[in-house]
N, C-alpha and C positions, 0 to 999 in steps of 0.2 A: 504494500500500500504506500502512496505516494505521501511526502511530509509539507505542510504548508509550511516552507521554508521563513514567508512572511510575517507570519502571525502566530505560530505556536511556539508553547515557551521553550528560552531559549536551554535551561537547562536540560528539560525531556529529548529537544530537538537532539544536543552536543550528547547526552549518555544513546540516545538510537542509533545517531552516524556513526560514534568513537569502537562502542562494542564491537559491531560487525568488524569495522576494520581490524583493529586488535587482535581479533579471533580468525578471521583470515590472513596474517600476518604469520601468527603460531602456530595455524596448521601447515603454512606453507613450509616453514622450519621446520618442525616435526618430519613434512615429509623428504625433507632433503638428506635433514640425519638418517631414516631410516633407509632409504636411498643407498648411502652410502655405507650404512650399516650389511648391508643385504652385498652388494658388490663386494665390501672387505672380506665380508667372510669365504667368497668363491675365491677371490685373488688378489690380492694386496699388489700386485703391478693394476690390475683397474682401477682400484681406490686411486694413485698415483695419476694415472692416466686421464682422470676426471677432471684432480687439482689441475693437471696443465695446462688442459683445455681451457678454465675458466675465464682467460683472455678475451678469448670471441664470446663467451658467452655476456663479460662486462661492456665491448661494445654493443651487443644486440640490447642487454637495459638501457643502457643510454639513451639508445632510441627510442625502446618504450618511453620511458621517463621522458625524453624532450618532447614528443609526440604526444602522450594521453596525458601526461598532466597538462602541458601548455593548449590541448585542446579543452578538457575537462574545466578547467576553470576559468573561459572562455563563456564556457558554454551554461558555466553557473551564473555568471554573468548576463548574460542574453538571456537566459532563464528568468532574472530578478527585471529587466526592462521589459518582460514579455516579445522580443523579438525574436520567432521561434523561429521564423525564416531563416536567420542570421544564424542561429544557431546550429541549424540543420546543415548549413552548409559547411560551419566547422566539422561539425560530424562526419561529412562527409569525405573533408579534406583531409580529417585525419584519417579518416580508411586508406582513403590514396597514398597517401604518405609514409604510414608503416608500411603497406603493402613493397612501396617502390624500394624503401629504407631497405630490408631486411631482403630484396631481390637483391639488391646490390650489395651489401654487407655477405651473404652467403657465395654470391659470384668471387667476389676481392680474397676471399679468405680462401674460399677452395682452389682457388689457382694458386695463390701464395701459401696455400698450406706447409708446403717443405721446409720454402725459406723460413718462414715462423717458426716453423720447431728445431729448423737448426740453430736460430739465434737464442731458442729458450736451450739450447743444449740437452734435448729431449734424446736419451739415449734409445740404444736397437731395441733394447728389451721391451720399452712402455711403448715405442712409436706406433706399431700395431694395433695396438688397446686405442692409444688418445684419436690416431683419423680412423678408427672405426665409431667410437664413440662420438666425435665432433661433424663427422662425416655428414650422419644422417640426426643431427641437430639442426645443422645450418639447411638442410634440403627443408626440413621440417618449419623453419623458419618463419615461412609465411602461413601457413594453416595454423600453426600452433602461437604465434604469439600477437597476433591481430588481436584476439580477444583480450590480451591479457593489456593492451593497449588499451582500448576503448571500454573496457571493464570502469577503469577512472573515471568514464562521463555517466558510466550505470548508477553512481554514488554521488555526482555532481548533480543527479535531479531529485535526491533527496531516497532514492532505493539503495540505501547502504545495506538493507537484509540479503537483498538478492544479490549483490555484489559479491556478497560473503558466501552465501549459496555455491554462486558459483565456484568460485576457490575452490571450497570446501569441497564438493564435488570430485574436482580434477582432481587436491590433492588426496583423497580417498581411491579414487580411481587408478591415479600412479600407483600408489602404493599394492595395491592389488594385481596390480600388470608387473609390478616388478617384478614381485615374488612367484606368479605365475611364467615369465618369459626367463628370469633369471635360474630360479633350482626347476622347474618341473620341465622348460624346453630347451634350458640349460643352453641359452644364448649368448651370457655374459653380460660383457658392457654394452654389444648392440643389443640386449637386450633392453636392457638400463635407458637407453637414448629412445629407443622405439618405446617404449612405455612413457614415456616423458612425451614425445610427441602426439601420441594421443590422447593424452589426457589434455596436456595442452590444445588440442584440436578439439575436443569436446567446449574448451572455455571457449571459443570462436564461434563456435555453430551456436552456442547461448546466447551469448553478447548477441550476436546478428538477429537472433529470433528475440529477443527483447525487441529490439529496435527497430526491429518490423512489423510486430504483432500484439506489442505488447499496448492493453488496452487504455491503462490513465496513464500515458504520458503523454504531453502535447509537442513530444522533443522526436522524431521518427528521419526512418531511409525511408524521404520519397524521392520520385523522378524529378518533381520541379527544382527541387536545390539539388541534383546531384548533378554540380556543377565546379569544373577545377576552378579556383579562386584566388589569382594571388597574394593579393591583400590575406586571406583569408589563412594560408600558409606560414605568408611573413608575421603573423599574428601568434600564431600556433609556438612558431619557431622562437619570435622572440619571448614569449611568456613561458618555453619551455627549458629557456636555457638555465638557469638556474637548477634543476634537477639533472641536469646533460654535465653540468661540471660538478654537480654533488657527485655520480657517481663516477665520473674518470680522475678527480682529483683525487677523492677519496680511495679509490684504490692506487694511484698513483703513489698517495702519501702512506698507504701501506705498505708497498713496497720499502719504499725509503726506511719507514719507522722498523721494517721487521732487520734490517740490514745495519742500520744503528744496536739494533738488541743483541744481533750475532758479533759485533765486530766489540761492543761494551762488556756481554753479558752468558754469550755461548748457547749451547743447545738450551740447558735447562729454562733459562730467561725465557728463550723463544717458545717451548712448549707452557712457557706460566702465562704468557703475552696470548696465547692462542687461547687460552680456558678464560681469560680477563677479558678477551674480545668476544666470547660465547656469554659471559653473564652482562656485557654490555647492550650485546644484539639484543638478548633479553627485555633487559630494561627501556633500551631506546624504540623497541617495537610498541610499546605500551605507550611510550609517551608520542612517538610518531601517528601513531593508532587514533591518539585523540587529536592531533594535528590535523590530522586528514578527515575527521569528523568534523572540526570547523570548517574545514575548506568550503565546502556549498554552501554553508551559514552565512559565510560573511562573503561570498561571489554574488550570492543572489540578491542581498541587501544591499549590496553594493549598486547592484544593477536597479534595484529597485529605489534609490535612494533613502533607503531606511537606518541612516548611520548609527543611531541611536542604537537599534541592534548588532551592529556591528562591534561598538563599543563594548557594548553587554558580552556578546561571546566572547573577546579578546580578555577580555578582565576575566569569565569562569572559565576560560579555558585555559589563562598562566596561571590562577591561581592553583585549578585541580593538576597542572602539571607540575608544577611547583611542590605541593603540595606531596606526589608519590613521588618524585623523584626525590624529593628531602629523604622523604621513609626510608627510601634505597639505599640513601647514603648514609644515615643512622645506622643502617643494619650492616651494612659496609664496614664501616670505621671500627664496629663495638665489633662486630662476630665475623670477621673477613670468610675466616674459614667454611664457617657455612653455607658459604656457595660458589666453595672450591673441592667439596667434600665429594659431590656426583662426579665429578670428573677424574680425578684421581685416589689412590690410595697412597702412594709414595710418599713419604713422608717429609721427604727432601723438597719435593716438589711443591709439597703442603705446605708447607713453611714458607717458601720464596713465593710462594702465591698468593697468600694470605698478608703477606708481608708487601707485597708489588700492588695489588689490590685497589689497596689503602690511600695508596697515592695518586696511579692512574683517573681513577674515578672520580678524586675530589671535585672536577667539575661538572659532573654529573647533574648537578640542578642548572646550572648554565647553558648545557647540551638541549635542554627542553626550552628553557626561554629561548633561543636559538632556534629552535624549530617552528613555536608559533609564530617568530616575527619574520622567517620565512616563507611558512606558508599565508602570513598575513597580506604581505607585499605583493607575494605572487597573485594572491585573488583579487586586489584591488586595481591588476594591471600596472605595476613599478616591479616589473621583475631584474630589472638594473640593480635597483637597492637588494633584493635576493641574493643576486650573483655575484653580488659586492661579499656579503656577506658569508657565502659558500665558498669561497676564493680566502677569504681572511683565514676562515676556519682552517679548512683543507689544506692551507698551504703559505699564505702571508704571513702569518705569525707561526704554526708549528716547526715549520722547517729549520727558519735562525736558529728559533730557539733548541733543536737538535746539535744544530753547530755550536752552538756557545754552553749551554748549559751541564750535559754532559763530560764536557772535558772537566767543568767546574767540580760535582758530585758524583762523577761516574754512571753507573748504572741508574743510579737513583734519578741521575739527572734526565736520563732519557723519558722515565714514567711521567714525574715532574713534568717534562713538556710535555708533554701531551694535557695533563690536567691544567699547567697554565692559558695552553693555547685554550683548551674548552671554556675557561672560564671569562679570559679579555674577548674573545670574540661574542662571549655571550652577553656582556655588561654593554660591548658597542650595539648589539643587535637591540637590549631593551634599551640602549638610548635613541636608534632611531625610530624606535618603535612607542617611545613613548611619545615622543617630537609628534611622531604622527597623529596617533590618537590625539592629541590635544590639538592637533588643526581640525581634526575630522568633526573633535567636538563640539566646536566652535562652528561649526557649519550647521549646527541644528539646535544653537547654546544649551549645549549641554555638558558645557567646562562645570559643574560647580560638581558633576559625577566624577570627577576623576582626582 
């Protein structure tokens, strides 16, 4: 059932949208682990052969991500002004878009296959496993992650349940094809990949039959807007770039940070650095989860000119994120160990990880304020200030501070930045994000709320 983005309270609105996300979030992780859980146990060169792969798989989100969010909150947009024409044509433009994206992302990489794994120095042994597994990802490409693109505008009209539905769905459905294609027809990793592809293709054929059939929305695939648009594109692209550098920097500066860990820190560091970035994905999925549950909130009220609501969710949505990310970090600081405990037994381990933890994370309430005043920018159409900010994060201030501060503290210094960088990027994010709210206020006087 469809949500009156306009006029129902704002809290019911943000706990309907934030849930589904959240929960398709952590089944999507769930099914990855056991994913991988299921291929380790056949062969530990395919688990390997997975990890290499993940290159082309970090280019193909990119695209999701610059495509369905920068169309999605467009499209919550045109939503909130009632311009459904307008919006159908993004719709539209985003189908074309991924479609051509990910033709051409799968063409590039299958020719250059070689060269990329001999510059990853992908040995004899894995080589077999990774382009049999990448192989038929990237052919898969366009059936399988169209939906998972346009899935973002299923939850930009206020149908965050079905959103999640869907998820849910494929990632249950993987999970069944794995273990059926992997131990019973004993495929391997093209197993692994063909079961991922179809489930993925399953989210496509959803997405599409929403958006053709489905009966209260007034947002649909007809003939009359399905038309190439370049305005329409140029639109798409630039509001989407902000999440296109969330995730190339972001793994960028992975790399970087995991290389600082081995060269300060050695194996153990790296494997504590890996279990620290498993209870972070944790946490930031929750807090992300309700990010993306304001996005239509404050797109649609936007479009509709109803600031005063916007204001309202930007205030319960830092507070409530504020709010569990503190708890995280309470629980953090007092009990590290407790949620280093699932991951390991080793005792050595336990200890450097309980001990790395502590520090890492300290920005961890920042990491949240951080994310709603990038998705706030972005719904409002100022995705420059986003990108500004994804770029500080990812890489304007962590990086230096890799170069300078470690030499200063050694290992310690490496955890350290990172906690630094989360926290100034976040204090800059609530300052322009407060700057804004108090213009926005002011546009409907309602400075005396803030």
């Amino acid at each position: 059932m469809s949500k009156d983005l306009g006029n129902d309270k704002i809290s019911k609105l943000l706990l309907d949208m934030s849930i589904p996300a959240i929960l398709s979030m952590l089944v999507a992780a769930i099914y990855n682990i056991v994913d991988r859980i299921f291929i380790g146990r056949i062969n530990p060169l395919g688990l390997t052969a997975i990890g290499i792969t993940m290159p082309f798989q970090v280019v193909q989100m990119a695209f999701i991500l610059l495509i369905g969010v920068g169309g999605s909150t467009l499209i919550s947009i045109k939503y909130g002004e009632k311009k459904y024409d307008s919006a159908e044509k993004i719709l539209y433009n985003s189908l074309v878009l991924i479609i051509i994206s990910e033709l051409i992302i799968s063409l590039v990489c299958i020719i250059f296959m070689d060269p990329i794994f001999d510059l990853m120095g992908v040995s004899k042994d894995v080589y077999g496993y990774a382009k049999d597994y990448i192989w038929i990802i990237l052919i898969g490409g366009v059936p399988g992650l169209t939906g998972y693109c346009l899935n973002n505008s299923v939850r930009s009209l206020g149908h965050a349940k079905e959103s999640m539905i869907i998820v849910m769905v494929s990632s249950i459905l993987n999970i069944i094809l794995d273990a059926l294609f992997i131990f019973v027809f004993k495929w391997g990793v093209k197993g692994a990949a063909i079961a991922t592809v179809i489930s993925q293709t399953m989210v496509t054929v959803f997405v599409l039959y929403f958006f053709i059939k489905a009966e209260d929305i007034p947002i649909k695939f007809r003939k009359k807007n399905a038309s190439f648009d370049l305005k329409a594109v140029w639109e798409i692209f630039q509001n989407g770039l902000p999440n296109f550098y969330m995730n190339l920097f972001g793994t960028i500066v992975s790399i970087i940070l995991n290389r600082f860990i081995i060269d300060f820190g050695g194996d153990y560091h790296l494997a504590s650095v890996t279990i620290i970035s498993s209870v972070s994905l944790f946490i930031t999925m929750i807090i992300y989860g309700i990010s993306q549950g304001a996005q239509p909130l404050i797109g649609y009220n936007f479009g509709a000119n109803k600031y005063h609501r916007i204001v309202e969710t930007v205030k319960l949505t830092t507070g409530v994120i504020v709010a569990i990310s503190s708890l995280f970090l309470i629980f953090i600081e007092f009990y590290p160990k407790l949620f280093v405990y699932p991951y390991t037994s080793d005792t050595r381990l336990l200890d450097i990880t309980g001990h790395n933890i502590r520090i890492y994370l300290l920005g961890i309430t920042f990491v949240g304020i951080h994310s709603i005043a990038t998705t706030y920018f972005q719904s409002i159409r100022r995705p420059k200030i986003s990108s500004l900010l994804y770029i500080l994060r990812y890489g304007g201030i962590l990086i230096p501070f890799l170069y300078i501060v470690p030499k200063i503290m050694g290992i310690n210094g490496v955890y350290l930045s990172n906690a630094l960088s989360d926290t100034i990027s976040g204090v800059v994010a609530l300052i322009f994000l407060y700057i804004d709210i108090r213009r926005l206020s002011k546009r409907q006087g309602l400075l005396e709320d803030i």
